[in-house]
N, C-alpha and C positions, 0 to 999 in steps of 0.2 A: 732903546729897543722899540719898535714897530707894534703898535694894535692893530691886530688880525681879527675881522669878523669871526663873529662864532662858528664850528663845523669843521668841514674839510681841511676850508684855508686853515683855521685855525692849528690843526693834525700836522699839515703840510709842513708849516713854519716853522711847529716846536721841534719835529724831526731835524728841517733845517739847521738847527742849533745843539743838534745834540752828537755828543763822541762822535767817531769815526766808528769806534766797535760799541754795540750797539747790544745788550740784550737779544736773546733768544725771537724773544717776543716781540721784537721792535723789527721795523724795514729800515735797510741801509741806505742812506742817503750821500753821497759820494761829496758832494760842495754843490753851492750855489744855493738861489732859492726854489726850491720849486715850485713853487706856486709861480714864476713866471715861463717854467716848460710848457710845451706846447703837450707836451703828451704828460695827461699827473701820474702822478705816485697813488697806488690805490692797492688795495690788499683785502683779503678773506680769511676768514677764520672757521672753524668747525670743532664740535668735542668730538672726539674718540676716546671711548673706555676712559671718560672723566679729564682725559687731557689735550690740552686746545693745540691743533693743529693751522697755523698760519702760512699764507702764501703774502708776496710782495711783489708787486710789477708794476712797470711804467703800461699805461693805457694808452696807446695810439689812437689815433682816429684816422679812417682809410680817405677821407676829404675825396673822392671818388676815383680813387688810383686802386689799381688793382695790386697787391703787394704780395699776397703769397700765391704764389705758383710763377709771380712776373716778376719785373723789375722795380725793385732791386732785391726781393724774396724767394728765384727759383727754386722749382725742386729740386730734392738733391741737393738741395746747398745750407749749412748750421743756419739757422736763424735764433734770435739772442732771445722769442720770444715775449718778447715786451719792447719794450723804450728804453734809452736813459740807462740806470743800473741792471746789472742780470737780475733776471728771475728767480726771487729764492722761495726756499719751501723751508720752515722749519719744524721740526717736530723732538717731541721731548720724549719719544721711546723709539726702541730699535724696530722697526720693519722694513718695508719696500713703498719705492714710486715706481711705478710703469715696469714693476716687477723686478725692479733692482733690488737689492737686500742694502741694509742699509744699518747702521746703528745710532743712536738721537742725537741730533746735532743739527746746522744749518747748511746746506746744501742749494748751488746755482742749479738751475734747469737752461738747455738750450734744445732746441729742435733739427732735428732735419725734416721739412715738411714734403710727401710725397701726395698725392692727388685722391688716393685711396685710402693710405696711414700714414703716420707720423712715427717719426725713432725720437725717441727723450731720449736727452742723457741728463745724467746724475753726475754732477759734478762738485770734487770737495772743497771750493774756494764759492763762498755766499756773500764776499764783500767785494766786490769788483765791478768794471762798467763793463756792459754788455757785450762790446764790441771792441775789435774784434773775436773772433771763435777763430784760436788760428790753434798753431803747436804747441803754445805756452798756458794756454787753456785746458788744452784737451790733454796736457800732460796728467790733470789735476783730476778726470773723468773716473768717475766709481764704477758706472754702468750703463749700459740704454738698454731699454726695450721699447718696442714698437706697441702701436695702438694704431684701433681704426680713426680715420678720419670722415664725417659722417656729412650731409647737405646741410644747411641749416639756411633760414632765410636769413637775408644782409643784417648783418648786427656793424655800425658806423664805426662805433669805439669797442675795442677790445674789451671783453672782461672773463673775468675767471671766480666761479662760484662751486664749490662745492655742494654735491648732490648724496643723495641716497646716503647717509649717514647710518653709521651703528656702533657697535662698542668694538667691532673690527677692523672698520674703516669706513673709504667715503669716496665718492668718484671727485677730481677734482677736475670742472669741465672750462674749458677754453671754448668763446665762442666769440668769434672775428671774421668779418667775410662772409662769405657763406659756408664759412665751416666750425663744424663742433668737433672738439676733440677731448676723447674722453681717458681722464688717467687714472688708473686705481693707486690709491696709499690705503698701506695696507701697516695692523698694528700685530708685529711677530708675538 
């Protein structure tokens, strides 16, 4: 086995090695190592009403390509929201993402980003690679709703932090590009 510097890598690796199914609380890690992706494995967490709410995504970096709204990101068109594995969210009680109803469990996120707002969907398969968003995906789709999409100055690398916190929920915000997008979870 490999010594991994302390921190990230070190996160990165042990995921590496770990099941296929994976705890609530843990990000899915498909194969390989990640630590040699180009885009990492990186995740948030937040408490609501004393129970932690976690997100998992691959962080791209835009290396100075324009990706959403262009090629290979149009509007109008599912984008897998991150890198690498789909986007999940999990949460340990029953409510809503981007106002989908929902009950606790671990759940993929994909987008359709549009100029003004973005559609989330709420998808029930949280172990899978992000790509494609075709029929066999979206068979598995709980719900979408839409949210605005807002200016934000150039953020390089994706990330996704949860904001405004409380014992009801918490904005969980995406900021890449020059956009923010803002998603309410919400705890029923």
């Amino acid at each position: 086995m490999r010594n991994w510097t302390v921190g990230a890598t070190a996160l990165v690796a042990a995921l590496a090695l770990a099941p296929a199914t994976l705890a609530a609380q843990n990000c899915f890690v498909r194969s390989g190592n990640p630590a040699d992706r180009p885009s990492p494995l990186d995740s948030a967490t937040v408490s609501i009403g004393g129970e932690e709410v976690k997100v998992c995504y691959g962080a791209p970096s835009a290396r100075g390509r324009e990706l959403v709204g262009g090629d290979p990101h149009p509007f109008g068109r599912p984008w897998r929201l991150g890198a690498n594995e789909a986007t999940a969210i999990h949460l340990p009680f029953a409510g809503s993402v981007a106002g989908v109803e929902v009950s606790a469990g671990s759940y993929s996120l994909y987008a359709v980003p549009g100029a003004d707002e973005w559609e989330i969907f709420v998808n029930g398969n949280a172990e899978r690679w992000g790509i494609p968003v075709n029929a066999t995906v979206m068979e598995a789709n709980v719900g979408s709703g839409t949210v605005p999409a807002s200016d934000n100055e150039h953020v390089e690398r994706m990330t996704m932090t949860f904001e405004n916190a409380s014992d009801t929920g918490a904005t969980l915000v995406l900021r890449w590009e020059s956009y923010r997008v803002d998603i309410p979870v919400m705890r029923r």
